[in-house]
N, C-alpha and C positions, 0 to 999 in steps of 0.2 A: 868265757864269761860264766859268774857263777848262776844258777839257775835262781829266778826271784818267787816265780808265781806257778802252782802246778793245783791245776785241775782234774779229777778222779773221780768220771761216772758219775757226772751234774745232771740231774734229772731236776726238770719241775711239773706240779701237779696244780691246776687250777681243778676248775670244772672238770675240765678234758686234760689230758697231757699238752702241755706247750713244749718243754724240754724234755726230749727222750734219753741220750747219755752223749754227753761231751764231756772230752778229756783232752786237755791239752798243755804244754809248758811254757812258758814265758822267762828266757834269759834277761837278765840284769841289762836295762838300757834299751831294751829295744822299743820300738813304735807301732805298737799291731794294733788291727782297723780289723773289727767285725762287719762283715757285709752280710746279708741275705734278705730273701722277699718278705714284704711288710705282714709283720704280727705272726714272725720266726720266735721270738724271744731273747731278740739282741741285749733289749733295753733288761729285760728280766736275770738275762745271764751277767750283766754288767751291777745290777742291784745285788748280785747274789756273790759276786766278788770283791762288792763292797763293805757287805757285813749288812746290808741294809732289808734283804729280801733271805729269809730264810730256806732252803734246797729242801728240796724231797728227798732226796738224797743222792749220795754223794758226796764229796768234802774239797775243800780249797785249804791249798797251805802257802800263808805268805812265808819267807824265809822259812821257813819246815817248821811254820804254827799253825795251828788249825784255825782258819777264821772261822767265829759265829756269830751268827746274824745280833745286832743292838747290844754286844760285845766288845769296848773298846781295844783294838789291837795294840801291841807295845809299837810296833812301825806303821803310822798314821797310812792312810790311804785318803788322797782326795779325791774329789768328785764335783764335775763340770756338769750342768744338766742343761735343755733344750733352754731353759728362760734363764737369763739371767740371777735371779729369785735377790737382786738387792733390793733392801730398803731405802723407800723414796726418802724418808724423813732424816736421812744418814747420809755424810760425806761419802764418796770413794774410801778415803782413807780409812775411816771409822767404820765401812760394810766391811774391808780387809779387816782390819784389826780383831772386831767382833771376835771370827771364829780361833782367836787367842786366849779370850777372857777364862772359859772353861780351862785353858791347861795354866791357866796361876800367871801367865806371865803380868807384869808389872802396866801398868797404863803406860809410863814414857816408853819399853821395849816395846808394844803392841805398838803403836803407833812408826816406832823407827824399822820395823820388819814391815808393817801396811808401806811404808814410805819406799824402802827398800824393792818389796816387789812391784809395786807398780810400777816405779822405774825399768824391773824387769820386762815387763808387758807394754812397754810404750807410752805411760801415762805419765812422767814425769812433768811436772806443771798444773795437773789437773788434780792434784790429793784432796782440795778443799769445796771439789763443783761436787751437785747431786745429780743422782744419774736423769733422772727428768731434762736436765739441761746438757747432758751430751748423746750422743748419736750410741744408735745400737752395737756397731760393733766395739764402740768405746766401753759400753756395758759388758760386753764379752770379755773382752780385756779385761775386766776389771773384776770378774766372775773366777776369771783364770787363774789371776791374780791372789785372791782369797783363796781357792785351791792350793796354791802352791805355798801362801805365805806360812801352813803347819808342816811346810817342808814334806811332805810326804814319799817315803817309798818310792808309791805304785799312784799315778792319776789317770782317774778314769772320767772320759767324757763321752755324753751322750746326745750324738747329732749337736754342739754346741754351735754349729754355723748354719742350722738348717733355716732359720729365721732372716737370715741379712740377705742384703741381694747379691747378684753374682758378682760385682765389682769388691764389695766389701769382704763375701767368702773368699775371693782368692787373695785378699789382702790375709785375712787372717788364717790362711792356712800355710802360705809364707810364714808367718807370724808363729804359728804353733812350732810349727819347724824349726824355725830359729833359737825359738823357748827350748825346745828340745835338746838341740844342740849344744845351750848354752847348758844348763842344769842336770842333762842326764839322766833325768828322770824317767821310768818305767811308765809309757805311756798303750793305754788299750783306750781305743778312739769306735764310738758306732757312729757310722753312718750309711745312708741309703743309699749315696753314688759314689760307684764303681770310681768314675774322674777323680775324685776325692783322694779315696782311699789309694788309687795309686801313684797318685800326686804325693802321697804325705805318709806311707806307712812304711815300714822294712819288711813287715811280714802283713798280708792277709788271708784272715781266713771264714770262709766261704763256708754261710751256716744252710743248713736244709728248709724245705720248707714245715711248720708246724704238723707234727714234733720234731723239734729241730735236733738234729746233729750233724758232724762235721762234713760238709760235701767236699770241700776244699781248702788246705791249707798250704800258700804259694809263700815263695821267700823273694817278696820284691828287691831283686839285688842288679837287676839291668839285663839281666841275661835274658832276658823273652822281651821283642819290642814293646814300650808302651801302647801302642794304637793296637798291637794282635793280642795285648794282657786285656787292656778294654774287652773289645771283642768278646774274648774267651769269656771272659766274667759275666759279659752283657747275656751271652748265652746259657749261662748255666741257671741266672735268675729267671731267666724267658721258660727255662725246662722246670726250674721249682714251683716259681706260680702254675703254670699248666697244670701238673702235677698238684698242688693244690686244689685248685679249683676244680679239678676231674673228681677227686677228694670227696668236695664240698658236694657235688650232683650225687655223688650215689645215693 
């Protein structure tokens, strides 16, 4: 596979250091799930390969381009976040379509690609409801949906199921999965549970705790059982927080 996405000595600097240096590659198609203890800089490092959060330093190259942050790239990157963020006063169809208007296409084409991907996502029937009137993960859906309908490279989500309850998440991590498979798309997934992530990634990789870098990067391919991958993982965040918080007392 050709390589899509490669990361080189990602530092970030708030206040204090959040991101100390990660570096890491991302083959064409694959499914990798960020893990590590809360306020590592998951969501920070996922904004910073968006073009959306500018690096301290360090660089990202989509296809061997440099992303810069409020820079539009020539190969689009989407981007799934924790809320939904559609407009109540707007169809389904019409929140997809939107994020078309900026690239020129035509009102009938924005409308038959919003048509198109919802279908993708499970919502075929429901192009003309507001989201007020269907169910959260149908929002998801439909979140996913406009992500994908600028066709993007690289989609990156963040905790997009942390909101629904457990019945709903594992519907829609099924769900991701399937998008996955169908579309091909280079997906990098944060979230906080280990179950998750091994449920739904090809690769994870396991961030330190603040300043983060990489504790661990496993290639979920069946070879380690699920229940002893759990485990292991469940223990490595049990060792970061501590390690934080010992941190935090001094």
């Amino acid at each position: 596979m050709a390589v899509k996405l490669v990361l080189s000595g990602i530092g970030k600097d708030f206040l204090i250091p959040v991101i100390d240096t990660v570096s890491f590659s991302v083959e064409a198609g694959e499914f990798v799930c960020l893990l590590g203890p809360n306020g590592c800089g998951k969501t920070t490092l996922l904004r910073i390969i968006g073009g959306i959060e500018p690096a301290t330093r360090g660089t990202v190259l989509l296809d061997g381009k440099l992303v810069v942050a409020d820079q539009r790239h020539d190969r689009p990157v989407g981007m799934v976040f924790q809320e939904d963020r559609l407009l109540p006063w707007m169809s389904l169809r019409d929140n997809v379509a939107l994020v078309l208007k900026p690239l020129g296409r035509p009102l009938a084409e924005r409308r038959a690609i919003a048509n198109r991907y919802l279908g993708v996502v499970g919502l075929r029937g429901f192009e003309d409801y507001y989201p007020g009137r269907v169910s959260g993960g149908m929002r998801q859906r439909a979140a996913i949906a406009r992500a994908l309908a600028i066709e993007p490279d690289v989609l990156l989500m963040d905790e997009p199921f942390a909101s629904l309850d457990a019945q709903n998440r594992r519907i829609m991590q099924n769900e991701v999965r399937r998008i996955w498979r169908e579309t091909g798309r280079t997906i990098l997934f944060v979230t906080h549970s280990i179950e998750e992530a091994v449920a739904i990634g090809t690769h994870l990789i396991m961030l330190s705790a603040r300043p983060a870098r990489i504790r661990e990067a496993i290639r979920n391919d069946g070879r380690v059982e699920r229940a002893k991958l759990i485990d292991d993982l469940n223990a490595m965040i049990m060792e970061e927080v501590e390690r934080q918080q010992g941190g935090a007392s001094l």
